[in-house]
N, C-alpha and C positions, 0 to 999 in steps of 0.2 A: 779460536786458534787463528794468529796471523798466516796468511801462505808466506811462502819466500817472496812474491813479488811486493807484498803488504809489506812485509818486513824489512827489502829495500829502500821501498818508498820512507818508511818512517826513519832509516838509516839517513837518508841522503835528507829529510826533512830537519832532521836532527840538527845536522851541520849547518842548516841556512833560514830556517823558521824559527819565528818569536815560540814562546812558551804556550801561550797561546793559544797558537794555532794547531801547537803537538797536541795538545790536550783532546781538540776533535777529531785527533785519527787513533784516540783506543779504541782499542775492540768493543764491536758491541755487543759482544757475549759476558760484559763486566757493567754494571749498572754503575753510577757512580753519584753518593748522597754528601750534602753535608755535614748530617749529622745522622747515626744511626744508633737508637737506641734500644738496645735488648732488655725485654722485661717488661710484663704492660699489668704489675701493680701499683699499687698507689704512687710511689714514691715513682717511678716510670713514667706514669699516666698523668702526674701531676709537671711534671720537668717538659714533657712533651705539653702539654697546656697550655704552659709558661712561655713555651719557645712561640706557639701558635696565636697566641695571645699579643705579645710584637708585632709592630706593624713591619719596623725595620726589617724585622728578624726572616718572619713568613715573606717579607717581598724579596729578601735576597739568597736564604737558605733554601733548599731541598729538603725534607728533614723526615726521618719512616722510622714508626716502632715495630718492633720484631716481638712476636708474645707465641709460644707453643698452645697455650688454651685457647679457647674459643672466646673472642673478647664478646662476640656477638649473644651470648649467655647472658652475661654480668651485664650488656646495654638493658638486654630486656628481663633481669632479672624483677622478682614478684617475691613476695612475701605473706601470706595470708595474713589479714590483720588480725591484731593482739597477742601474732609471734613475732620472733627476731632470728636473725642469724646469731649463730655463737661467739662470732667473733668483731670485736668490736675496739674502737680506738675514742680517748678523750681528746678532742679537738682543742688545742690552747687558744685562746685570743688571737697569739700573735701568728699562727698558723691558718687559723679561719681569715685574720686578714690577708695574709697570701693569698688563699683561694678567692676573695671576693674579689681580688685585683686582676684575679687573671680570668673572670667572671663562671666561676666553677661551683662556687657556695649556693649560690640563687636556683642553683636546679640539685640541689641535694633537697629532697623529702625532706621538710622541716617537723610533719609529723612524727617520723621516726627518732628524731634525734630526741635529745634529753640535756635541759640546762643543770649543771652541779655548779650550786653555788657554795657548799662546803666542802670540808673534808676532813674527818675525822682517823686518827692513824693512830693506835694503842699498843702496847706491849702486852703481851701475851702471857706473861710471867708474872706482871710485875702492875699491868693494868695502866702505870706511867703514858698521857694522853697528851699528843699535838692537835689542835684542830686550826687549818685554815679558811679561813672564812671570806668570802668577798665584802659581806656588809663591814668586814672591821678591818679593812686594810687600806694600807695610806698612800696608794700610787697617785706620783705626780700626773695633775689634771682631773683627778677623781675618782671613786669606787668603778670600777667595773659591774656589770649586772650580775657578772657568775666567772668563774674562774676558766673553765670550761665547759665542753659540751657533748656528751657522750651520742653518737652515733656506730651503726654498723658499716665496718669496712668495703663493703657491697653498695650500700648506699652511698658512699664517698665515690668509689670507683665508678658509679651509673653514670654520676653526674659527670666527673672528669668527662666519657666518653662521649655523651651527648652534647658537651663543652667540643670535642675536637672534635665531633661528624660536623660542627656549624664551619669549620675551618678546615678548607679543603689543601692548606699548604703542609699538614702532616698526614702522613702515609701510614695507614695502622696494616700492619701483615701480622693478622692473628693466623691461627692451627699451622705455625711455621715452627719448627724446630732449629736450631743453631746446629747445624754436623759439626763444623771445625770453623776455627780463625786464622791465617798465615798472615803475613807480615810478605807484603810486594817485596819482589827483588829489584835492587839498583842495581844494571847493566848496559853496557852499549847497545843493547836491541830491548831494553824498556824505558819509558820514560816516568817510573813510577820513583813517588820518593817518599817509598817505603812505608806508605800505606797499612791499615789492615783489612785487609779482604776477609769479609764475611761470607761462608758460604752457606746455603739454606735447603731444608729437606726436599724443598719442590724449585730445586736446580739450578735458584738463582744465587748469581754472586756479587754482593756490594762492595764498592772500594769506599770507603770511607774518611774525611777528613777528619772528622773525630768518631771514636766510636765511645759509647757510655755504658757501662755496668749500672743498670739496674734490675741483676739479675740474683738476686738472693746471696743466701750464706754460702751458697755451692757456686760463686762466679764463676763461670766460662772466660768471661772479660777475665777477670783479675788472673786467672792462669795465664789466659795470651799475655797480660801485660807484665806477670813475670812477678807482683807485687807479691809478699807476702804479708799472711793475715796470721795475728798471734791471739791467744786466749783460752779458753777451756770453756768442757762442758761442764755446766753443773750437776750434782747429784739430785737432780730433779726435776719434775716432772710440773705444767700446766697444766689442770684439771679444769674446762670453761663449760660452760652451762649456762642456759637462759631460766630465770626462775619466776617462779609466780608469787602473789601475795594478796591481800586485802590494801586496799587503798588506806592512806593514813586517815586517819579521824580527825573532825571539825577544830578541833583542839591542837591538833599537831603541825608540824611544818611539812612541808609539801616535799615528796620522795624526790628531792634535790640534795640529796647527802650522800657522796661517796664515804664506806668505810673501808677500813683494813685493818685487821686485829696482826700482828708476829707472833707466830706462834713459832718456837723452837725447830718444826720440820717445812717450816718454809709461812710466810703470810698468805691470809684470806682477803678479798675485795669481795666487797659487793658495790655493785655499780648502777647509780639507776636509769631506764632506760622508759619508763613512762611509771601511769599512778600505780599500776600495778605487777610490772611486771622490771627484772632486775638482771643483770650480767653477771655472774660468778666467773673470778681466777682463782684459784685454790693452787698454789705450787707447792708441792710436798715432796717426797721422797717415791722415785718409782713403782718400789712396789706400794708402798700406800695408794697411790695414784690408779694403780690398775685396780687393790680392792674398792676402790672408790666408785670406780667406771661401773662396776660389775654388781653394785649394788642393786636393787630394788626404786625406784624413785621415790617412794612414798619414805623408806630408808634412810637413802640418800640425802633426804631434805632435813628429815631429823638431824643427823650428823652435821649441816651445814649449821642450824640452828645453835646445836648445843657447840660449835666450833668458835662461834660468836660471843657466847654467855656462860658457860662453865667453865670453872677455873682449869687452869693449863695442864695439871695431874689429873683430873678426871678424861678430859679429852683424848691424853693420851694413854688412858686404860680403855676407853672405848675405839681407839685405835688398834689396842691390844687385840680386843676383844672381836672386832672385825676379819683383822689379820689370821687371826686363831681358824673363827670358822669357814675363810676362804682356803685354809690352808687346807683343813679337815672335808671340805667340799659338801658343808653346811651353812651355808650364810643365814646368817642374822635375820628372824622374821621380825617386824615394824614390832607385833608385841613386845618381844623382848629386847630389844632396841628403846622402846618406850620406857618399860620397866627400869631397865638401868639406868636411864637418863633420871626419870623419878626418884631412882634410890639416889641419885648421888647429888640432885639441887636438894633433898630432903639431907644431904648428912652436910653439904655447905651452907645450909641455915637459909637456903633463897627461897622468900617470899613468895608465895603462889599470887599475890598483887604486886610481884616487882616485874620490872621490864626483862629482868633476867631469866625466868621462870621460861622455857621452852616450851612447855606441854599445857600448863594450866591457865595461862593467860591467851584470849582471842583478841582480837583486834574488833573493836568495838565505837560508838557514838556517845562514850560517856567521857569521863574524864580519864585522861591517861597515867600512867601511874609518873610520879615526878620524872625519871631516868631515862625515858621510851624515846625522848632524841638522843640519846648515847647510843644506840643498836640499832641495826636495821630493821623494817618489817621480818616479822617471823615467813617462813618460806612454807607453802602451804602446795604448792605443788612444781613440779621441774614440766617444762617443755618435752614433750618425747621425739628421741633421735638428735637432741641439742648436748649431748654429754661427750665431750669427745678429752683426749691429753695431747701434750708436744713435749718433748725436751727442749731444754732452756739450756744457754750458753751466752760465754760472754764471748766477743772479739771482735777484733779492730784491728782493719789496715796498716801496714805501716804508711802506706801513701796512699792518695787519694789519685794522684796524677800516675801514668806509667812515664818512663824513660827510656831511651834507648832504644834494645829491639821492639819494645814495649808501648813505646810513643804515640801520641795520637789516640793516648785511651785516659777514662776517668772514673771514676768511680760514686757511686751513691747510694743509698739507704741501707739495705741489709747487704748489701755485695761490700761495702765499706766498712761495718757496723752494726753485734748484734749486742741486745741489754738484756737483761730481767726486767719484766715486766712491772715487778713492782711501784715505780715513779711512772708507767703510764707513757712515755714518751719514746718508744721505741716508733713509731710512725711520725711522731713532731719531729722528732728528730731528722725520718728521711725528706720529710715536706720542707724545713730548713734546706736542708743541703740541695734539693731541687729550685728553690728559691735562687738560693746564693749564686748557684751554678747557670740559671738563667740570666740572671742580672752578666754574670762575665761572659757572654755569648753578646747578650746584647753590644756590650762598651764594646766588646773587638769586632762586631761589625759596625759599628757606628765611626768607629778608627780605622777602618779597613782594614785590619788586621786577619791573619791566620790564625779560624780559632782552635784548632787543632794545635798551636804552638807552646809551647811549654809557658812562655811569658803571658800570653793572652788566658791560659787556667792557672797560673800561679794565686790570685787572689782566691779564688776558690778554700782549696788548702789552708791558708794562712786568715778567713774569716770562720772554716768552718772545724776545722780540727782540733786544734786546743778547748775549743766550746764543748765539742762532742765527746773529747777524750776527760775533760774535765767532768762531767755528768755520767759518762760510765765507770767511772772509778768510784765516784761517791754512791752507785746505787751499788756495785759492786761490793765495796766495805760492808754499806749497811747489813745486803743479803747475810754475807760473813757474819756480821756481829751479832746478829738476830737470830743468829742457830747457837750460841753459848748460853746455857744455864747456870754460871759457876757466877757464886752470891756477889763477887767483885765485880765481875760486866754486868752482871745485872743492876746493882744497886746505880753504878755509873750511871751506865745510858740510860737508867729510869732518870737521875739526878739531874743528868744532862738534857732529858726532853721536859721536865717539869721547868728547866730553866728558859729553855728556848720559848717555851708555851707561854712568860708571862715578857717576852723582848717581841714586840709588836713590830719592832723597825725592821730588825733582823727577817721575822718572818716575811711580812711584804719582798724585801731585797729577795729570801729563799724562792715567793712567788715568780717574781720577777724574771729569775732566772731561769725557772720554769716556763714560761712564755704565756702566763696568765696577764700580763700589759701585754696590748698589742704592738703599742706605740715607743715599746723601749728600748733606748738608740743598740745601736750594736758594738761588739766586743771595746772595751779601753776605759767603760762604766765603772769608777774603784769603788764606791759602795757593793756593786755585786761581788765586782770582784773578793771583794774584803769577806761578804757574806760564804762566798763557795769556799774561799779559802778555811775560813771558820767552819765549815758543814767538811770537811776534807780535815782539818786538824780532829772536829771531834768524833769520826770515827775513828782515823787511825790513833789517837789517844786511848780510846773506847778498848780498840783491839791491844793497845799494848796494856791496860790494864787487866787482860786476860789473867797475864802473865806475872805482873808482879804486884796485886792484890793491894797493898796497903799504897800503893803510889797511885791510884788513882783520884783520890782528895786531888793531888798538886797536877795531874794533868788537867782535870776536867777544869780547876779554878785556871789554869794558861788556855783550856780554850774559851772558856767564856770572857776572858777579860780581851783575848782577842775577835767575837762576836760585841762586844763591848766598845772597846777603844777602837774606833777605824785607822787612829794614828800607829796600832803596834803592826809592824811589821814582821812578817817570816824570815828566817833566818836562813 
């Protein structure tokens, strides 16, 4: 608090001092950074990296992350080996190469990670298969080694921190809570211009020239900055899991194959995380999701099995079946779990030597049965205490930047932007926008500019929003289209991924876009373009053939000839 005599002084300084020199008689009961960013997950901890990582940046900035948990946890987090945390992210090329740049990659645990150099993605109904593959794809300059590279989000974060303790020009204020943000007042006895003042559980108050949202779905920021955020939650639940398995055999390809079957009440991943052991997302419908939780592990792992390899009405009688006796407050013992699975690969004719076969086939040193890369390792046992759910939603910002009373704030990863999980890129996504967002800090201190200024984060926005808006509307469709069973969406989008599966160019472009090239320029590319545009017609085609059944022939043939022809343009 100024006295009156403080407050004249800064009065009469007003009328005859440079800007300056006002600047050194705030109060020092107001801390004042240049950049303050709330939020010390990945997409946080990665932006603050990037900024620490500059030489320009770190010699001329101030710059302090603000995080409520304990970040000093996660530095020395540990894992017993041959387990994993449950939650985990596929690193894309072009995101691994951010972090090498800003030298973050070289201290992540490269044991724990996991190279996926395919990816196999089927219909649930209908069996209709895409598979992306690194060895068969045609990016300019060369195959890449792997598409991407599964690690746990813990082991991402270690390293980011151990990356900023080497760089003492960022300020990490972890077990600090956010109480409130006000917005300075412009008056004859302040010389603020209208700042947001951050205030903190243990008493301190930052004025800041930019302040940054990277604080989740629930931003603090984006209420101070006034932005709204549109979207829904979905009817559905994440069900994640670390799973066990038998290594693959001499014969087989090495457990680098993401898959993911659609099934009707949400898609299955398996994700792999070494020779034996695997990441499960299961998003299904709520309550399936809690009978799921609540299972037996030995159970539980059946059901994940037969979720993989039994036809799509079986699975969802033994859904039935589950639902029934968690209702009745008798769950399902492994016997009769087992049994039922037996009776009903026995009434679909599956081979007790096929890959499909859940219960009677082992994993073995002989020869594999022809199909056994089409399906993951069979799950032979679950992690215990790795079984946890989340609700899933979609939404997005209307701005990334605030305005007005709002000003002087931005936005980033989940405080900007949340997906379904399904495509995987709900964290490339915020590692993107932590990139993009450093790069314009850098240019407007290199220009001497104010980077707090609406001009100085305008590129931000306009590199990263239409990118991001465009990949959450296509994962969004798909979810949509993958929950109808009606014989016209089906036949479609079976039709429509047997076609994509034999257009080579298309899929690479589809990689592409995904950020499987590290090296591929950024936004104005019109083969991508043309590619997302084509993956955006043939869903919402997909979906309008719901509805009028025999007209899907003539949508599906206009969207392939426009994944065909680059020259047809949207109308």
């Amino acid at each position: 608090m100024l006295t009156t005599t403080s407050s004249h002084v800064l009065n009469n300084a007003r009328r005859c001092c440079s800007s300056s020199r006002l600047v050194r008689l705030i109060s020092t009961s107001t801390e004042q950074k240049d950049v303050v960013i709330v939020g010390g997950g990945p997409a946080g901890l990665a932006f603050a990296a990037a900024l620490g990582s500059s030489k320009v940046v770190s010699e001329n900035l101030r710059i302090t992350l603000i995080e409520a948990g304990d970040l000093s946890k996660t530095k020395a987090w540990t894992q017993p080996e041959g387990t994993f945390s449950n939650r985990v992210s596929s690193i894309t090329n072009s995101s691994r190469g951010f972090l090498e740049d800003i030298g973050a990659w070289s201290l992540v645990d490269q044991g724990r990670t996991c190279s996926i150099e395919e990816m196999q993605i089927w219909d649930g109904v209908s069996d209709a298969r895409i598979t992306f593959s690194a060895s068969d794809s045609m990016f300019p300059g060369g195959r890449p080694r792997e598409l991407s590279r599964l690690t746990e989000n813990l082991n991402l974060q270690r390293a980011l921190l151990h990356q900023l303790a080497s760089n003492p020009s960022v300020e990490l204020a972890d077990k600090v809570k956010v109480e409130s943000i006000t917005r300075e007042e412009n008056s004859e006895d302040s010389i603020g211009g209208g700042w947001p003042l951050v205030h903190l559980s243990d008493g301190r108050t930052i004025r800041a020239r930019l302040l940054v949202g990277a604080d989740g779905f629930n931003s603090p920021v984006r209420k101070y900055a006034g932005i709204q955020s549109y979207g829904w939650a979905y009817d559905t639940h994440g069900v994640v899991g670390t799973l066990f398995h038998e290594p693959r055999g001499p014969y087989m390809p090495p457990n680098t194959i993401a898959y993911q079957r659609f099934l009707p009440t949400g898609p299955i991943a398996f994700l792999p995380l070494s020779e034996t052991a695997s990441s499960m997302v299961w998003s299904t419908k709520p309550y399936l999701a809690s009978a799921l939780k609540s299972l037996d592990p030995a159970v539980l792992a059946c059901m994940i099995n037969a979720a993989f390899r039994l036809p799509e009405v079986s699975v969802r009688y033994l859904h039935t079946r589950i639902l029934e006796a968690a209702k009745a407050g008798t769950p399902l013992s492994l016997k009769q779990v087992r049994e039922e699975i037996e009776f009903r690969e026995r009434s679909h004719d599956i081979s007790t030597r096929s890959a499909y076969s859940s219960l009677s086939l082992t994993n073995s040193s002989g020869i594999p049965p022809e199909d056994a890369d089409s399906l993951p390792p069979l799950v032979t046992g679950i992690q215990p205490g790795s079984v946890a759910s989340f609700p899933l939603r979609f939404s997005h910002a209307e701005s990334y930047i605030g305005e007005g009373a709002g000003s002087r704030t931005v936005l980033l990863g989940d405080a900007a932007h949340t997906t379904h999980p399904l495509a995987g890129q709900g964290l490339n996504m915020g590692l993107g926008d932590a990139e993009s967002l450093s790069k314009c800090i850098h240019n407007a201190v290199l220009r001497g500019g104010d980077i707090g200024s609406y001009s100085s984060l305008a590129p931000y926005p306009l590199e990263r929003y239409f990118e991001n808006h465009k990949l959450l509307a296509a994962v969004d469709k798909l979810h949509k289209l993958y929950s109808f069973t009606a014989e016209p969406v089906v036949w479609a989008r079976s039709v429509g991924v047997e076609v994509l599966n034999e257009l080579d160019t298309v899929k690479t472009a589809m990689m592409m876009q995904a950020g499987s090239h590290r090296n591929m320029p950024r936004p104005g590319r019109v083969g991508i373009d043309v590619a997302t545009n084509g993956l955006e017609m043939f869903a919402s085609g997909l979906n309008t053939a719901r509805s009028i059944g025999e007209g899907a022939v003539g949508i599906l043939g206009a969207v392939v000839k426009q994944l065909v022809n680059p020259t047809v343009r949207r109308k």
